[in-house]
C-alpha positions as CSV (number, residue, x, y, z in Angstrom):
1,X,4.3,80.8,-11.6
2,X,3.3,80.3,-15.1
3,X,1.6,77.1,-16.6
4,X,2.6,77.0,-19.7
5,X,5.4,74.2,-20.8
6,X,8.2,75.0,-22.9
7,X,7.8,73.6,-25.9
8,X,11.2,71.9,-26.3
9,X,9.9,68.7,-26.9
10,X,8.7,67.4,-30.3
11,X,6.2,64.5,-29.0
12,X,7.0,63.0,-25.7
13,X,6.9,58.7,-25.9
14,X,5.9,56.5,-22.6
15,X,7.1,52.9,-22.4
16,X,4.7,51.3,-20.5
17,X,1.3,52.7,-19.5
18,X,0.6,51.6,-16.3
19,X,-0.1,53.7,-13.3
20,X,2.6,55.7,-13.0
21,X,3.5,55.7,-17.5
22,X,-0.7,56.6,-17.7
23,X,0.0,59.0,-14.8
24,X,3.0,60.9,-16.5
25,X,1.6,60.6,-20.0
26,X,-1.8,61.9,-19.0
27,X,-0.8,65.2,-17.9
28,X,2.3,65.7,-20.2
29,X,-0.7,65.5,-23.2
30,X,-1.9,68.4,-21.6
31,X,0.9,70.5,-23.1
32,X,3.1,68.0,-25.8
33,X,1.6,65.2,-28.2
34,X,2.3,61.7,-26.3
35,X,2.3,58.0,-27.2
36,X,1.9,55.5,-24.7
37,X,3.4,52.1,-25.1
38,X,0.8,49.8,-23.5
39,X,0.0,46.2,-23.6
40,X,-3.1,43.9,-22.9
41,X,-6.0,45.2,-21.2
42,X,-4.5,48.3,-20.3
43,X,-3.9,49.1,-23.8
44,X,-7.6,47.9,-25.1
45,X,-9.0,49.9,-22.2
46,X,-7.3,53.3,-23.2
47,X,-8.4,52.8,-27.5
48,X,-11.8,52.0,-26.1
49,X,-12.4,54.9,-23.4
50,X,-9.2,57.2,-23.7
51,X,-7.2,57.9,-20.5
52,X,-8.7,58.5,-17.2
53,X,-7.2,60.0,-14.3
54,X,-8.8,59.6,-11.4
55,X,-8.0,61.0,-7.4
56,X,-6.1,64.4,-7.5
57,X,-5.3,64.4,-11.2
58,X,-8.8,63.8,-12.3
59,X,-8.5,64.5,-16.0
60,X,-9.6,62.5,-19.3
61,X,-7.3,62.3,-21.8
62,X,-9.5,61.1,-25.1
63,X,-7.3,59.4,-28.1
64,X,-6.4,61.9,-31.0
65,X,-5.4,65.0,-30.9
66,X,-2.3,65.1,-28.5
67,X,-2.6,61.0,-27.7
68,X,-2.2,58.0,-28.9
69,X,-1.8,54.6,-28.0
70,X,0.1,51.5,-29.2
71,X,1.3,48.2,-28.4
72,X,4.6,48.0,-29.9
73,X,7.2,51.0,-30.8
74,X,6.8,50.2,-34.7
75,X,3.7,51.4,-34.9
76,X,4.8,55.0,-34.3
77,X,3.9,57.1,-37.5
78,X,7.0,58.8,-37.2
79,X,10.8,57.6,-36.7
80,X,12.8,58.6,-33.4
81,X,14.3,62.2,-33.2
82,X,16.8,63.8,-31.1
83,X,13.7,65.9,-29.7
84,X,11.6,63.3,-29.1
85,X,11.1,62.4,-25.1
86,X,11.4,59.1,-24.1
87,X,9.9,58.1,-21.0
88,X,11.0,54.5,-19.3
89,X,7.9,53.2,-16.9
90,X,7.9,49.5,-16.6
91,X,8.7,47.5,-13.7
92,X,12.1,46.3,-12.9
93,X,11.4,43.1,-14.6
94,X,11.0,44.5,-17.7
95,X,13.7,46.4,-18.4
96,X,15.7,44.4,-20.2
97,X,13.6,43.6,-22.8
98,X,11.9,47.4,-23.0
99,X,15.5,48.4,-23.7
100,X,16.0,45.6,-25.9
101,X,13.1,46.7,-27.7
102,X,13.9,50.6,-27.6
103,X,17.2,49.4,-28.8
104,X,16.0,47.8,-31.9
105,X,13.6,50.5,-32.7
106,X,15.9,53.4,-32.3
107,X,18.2,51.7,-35.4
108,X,15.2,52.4,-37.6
């Protein structure tokens, strides 16, 4: 089985970067560049130290180079394209307003 990804993807985008959004977007930087949408301590935590997966993944994921971190979806660099890959991690409580807020930032 080969490990390397196909590289259909421009950049791939995680909304919400808890476990399983720092999880995903962790080990998909291993192959495209990511963003992860984070919030609160989670997101000062990842700018201060980078990513780290612990347990079976056990991997650090330093900012730059293939990821970055922000708090809102305006402060991507660049606008939405069809081959971007958007990612939906937030709890079900929240998914009204992510896709409020993917909504309003997909009309840029």
């Amino acid at each position: 089985m080969s490990t390397a990804a196909p590289r259909s993807f421009r950049r791939v985008i995680v909304y919400g970067a808890g476990a399983l959004g720092s999880l995903l977007g962790g080990r998909l930087s291993l192959h495209w560049p990511v963003v992860l949408v984070a919030r609160g301590p989670q997101l000062a935590a990842i700018r201060e130290r980078g990513l780290r997966l612990a347990g079976l993944a056990d991997l650090h994921c330093p900012l730059g180079g293939n990821l970055a971190a922000v708090e809102r979806l305006d402060e991507i660099p660049a606008p939405f394209r069809s081959d971007d890959l958007l990612l939906l991690a937030v709890k079900a409580h929240q998914v009204k307003e992510a896709g409020a807020a993917l909504a309003k930032a997909l009309e840029r």
